[in-house]
N, CA, C and O of each residue as an XYZ file, in Angstrom:
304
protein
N      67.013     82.617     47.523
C      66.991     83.920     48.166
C      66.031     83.850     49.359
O      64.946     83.271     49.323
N      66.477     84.424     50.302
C      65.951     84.563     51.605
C      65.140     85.176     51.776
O      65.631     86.246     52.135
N      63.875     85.277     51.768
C      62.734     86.635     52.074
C      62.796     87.421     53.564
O      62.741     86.807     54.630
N      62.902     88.667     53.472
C      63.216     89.450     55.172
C      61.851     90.239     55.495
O      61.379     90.981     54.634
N      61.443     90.134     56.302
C      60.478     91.279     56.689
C      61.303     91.666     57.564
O      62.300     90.984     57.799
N      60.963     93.297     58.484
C      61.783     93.875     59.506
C      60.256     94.596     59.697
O      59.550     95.163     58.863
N      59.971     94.256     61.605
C      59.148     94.874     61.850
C      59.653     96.235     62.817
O      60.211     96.025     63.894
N      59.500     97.085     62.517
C      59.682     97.927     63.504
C      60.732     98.831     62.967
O      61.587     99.462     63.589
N      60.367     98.735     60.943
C      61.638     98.997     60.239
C      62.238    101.258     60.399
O      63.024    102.024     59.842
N      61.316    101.298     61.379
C      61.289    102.973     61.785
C      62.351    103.434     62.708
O      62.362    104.645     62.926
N      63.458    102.532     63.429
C      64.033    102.664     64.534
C      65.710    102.942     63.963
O      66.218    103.250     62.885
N      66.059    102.729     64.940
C      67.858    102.549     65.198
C      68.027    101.203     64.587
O      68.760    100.890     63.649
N      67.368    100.602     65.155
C      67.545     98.905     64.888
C      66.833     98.750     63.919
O      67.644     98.928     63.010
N      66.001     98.568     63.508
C      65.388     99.105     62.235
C      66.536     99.199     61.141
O      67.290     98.347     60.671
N      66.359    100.753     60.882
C      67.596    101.050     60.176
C      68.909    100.008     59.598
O      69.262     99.712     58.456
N      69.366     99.668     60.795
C      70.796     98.948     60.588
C      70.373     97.876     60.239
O      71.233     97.490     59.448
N      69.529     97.039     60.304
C      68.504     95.478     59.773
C      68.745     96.088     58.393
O      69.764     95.877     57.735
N      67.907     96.723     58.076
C      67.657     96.767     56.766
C      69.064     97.121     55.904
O      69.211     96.647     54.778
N      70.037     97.946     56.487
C      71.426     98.384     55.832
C      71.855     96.614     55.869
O      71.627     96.119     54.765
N      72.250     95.892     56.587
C      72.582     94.867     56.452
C      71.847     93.826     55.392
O      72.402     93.255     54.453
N      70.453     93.726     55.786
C      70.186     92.731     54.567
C      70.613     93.131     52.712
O      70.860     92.433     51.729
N      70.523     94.560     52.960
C      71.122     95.167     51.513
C      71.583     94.633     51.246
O      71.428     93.920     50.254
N      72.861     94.685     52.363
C      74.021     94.014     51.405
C      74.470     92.600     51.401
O      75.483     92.167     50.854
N      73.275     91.701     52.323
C      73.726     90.612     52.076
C      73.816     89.692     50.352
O      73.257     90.481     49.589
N      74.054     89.027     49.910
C      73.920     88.246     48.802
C      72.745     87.375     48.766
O      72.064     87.154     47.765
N      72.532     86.819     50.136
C      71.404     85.626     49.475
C      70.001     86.235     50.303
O      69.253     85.336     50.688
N      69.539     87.692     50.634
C      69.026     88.033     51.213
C      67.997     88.702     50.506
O      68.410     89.627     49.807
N      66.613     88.474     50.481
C      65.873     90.245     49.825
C      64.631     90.620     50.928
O      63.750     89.909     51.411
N      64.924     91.902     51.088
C      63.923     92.654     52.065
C      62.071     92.950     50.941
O      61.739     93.722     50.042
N      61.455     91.955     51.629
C      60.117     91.942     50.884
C      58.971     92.847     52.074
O      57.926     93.266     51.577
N      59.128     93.014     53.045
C      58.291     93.888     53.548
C      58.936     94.799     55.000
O      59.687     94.580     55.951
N      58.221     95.760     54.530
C      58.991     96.692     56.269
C      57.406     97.163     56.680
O      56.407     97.394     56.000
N      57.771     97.197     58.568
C      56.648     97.820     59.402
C      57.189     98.673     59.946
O      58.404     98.851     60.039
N      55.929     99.588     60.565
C      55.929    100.243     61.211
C      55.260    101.296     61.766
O      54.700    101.900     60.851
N      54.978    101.974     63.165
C      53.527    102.439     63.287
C      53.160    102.904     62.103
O      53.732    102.874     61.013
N      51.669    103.538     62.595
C      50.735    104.088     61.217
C      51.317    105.401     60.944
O      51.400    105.545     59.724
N      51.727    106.355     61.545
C      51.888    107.602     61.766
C      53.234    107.662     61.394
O      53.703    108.736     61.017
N      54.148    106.312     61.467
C      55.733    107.110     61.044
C      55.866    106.125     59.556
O      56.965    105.733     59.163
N      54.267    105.739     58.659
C      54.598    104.805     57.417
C      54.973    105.429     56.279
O      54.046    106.239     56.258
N      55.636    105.698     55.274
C      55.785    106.100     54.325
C      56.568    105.299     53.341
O      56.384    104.099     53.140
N      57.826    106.356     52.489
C      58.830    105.722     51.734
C      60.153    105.660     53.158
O      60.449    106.417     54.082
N      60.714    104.152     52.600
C      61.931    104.105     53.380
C      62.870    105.482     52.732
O      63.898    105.915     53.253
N      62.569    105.728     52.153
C      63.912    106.685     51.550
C      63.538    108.279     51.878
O      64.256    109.278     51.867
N      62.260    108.124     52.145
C      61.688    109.413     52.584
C      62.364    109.701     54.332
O      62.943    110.686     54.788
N      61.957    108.294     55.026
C      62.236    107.783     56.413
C      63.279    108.563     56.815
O      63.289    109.512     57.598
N      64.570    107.813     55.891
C      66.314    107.494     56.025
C      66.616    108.295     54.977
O      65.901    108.004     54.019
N      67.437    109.263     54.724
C      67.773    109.768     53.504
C      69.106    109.320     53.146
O      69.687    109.943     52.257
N      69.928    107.905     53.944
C      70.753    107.884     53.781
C      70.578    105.914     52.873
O      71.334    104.990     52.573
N      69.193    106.218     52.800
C      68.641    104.595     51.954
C      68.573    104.947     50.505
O      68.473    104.072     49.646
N      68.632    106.331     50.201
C      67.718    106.732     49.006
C      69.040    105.940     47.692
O      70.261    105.780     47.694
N      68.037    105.673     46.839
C      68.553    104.640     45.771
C      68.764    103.730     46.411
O      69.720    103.348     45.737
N      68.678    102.856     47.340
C      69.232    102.095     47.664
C      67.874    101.154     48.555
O      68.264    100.174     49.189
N      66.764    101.381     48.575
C      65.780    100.969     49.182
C      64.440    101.471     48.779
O      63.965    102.197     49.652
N      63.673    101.318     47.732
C      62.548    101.847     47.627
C      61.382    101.193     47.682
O      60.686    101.133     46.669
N      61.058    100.714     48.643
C      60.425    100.173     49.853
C      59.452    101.439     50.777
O      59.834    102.486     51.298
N      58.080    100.816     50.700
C      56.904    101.377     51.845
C      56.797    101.043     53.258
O      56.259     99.957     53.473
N      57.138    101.643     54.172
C      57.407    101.303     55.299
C      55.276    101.169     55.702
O      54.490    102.096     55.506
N      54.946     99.951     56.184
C      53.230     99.442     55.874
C      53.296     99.522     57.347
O      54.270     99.414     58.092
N      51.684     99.798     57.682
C      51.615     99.245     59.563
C      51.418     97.676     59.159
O      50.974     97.432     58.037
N      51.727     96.648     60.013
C      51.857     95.431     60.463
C      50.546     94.821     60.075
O      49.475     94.948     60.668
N      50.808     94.110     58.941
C      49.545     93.091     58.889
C      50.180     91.805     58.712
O      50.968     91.609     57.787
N      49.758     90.597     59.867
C      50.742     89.465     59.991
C      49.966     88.451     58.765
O      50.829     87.603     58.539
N      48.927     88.183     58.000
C      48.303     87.876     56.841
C      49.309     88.513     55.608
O      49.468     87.730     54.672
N      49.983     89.779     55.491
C      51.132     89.864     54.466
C      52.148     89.244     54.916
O      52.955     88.621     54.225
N      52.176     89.401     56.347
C      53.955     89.057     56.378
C      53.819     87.338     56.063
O      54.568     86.949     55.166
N      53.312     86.729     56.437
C      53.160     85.235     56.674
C      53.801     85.092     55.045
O      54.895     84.631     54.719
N      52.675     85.678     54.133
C      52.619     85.499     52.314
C      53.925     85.602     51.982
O      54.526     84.656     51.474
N      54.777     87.349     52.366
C      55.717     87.863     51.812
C      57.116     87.776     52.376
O      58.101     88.434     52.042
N      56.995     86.698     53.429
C      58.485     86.889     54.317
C      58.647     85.318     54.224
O      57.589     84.691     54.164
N      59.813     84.605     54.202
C      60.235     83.203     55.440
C      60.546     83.936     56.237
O      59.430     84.088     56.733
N      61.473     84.852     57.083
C      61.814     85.327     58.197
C      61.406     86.881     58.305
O      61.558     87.727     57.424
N      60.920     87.042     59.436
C      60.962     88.388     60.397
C      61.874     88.720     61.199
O      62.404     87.760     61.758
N      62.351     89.963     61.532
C      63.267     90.332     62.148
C      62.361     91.266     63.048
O      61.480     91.988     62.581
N      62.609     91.193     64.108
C      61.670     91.732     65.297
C      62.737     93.302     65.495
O      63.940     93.086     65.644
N      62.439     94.250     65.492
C      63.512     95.578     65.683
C      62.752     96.484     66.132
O      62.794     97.601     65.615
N      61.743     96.162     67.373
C      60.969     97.053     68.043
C      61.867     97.747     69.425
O      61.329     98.578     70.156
């Protein structure tokens, strides 16, 4: 399984990153960013994630992502 971070998981692009890794098969979303002011629950975020993502949208610390990702997806 593939580890995903998505930085910038607050956007348009954002959004659709994360709808996609859902549903990939060999994929799992281990961390989302994004400013301090728009961080919360993804499902709080998107109401169209809810059940389907319950995930903390964190501000950017590259010391987690390094730990919790092989790949980043840049969606600033």
């Amino acid at each position: 399984m593939i580890k995903v971070a998505i930085i910038g998981a607050t956007g348009y692009t954002g959004l659709e990153s994360i709808e996609i890794i859902l549903r990939h098969p060999k994929a799992q979303l281990t961390y989302l960013t994004g400013l301090e002011e728009q961080c919360g629950g993804a499902e709080d975020i998107f109401g169209r994630l809810k059940g389907r993502c319950d995930m903390n949208v964190e501000p950017l610390d590259l010391d987690k992502l390094s730990a919790e990702a092989d790949v980043a997806l840049c969606c600033l």
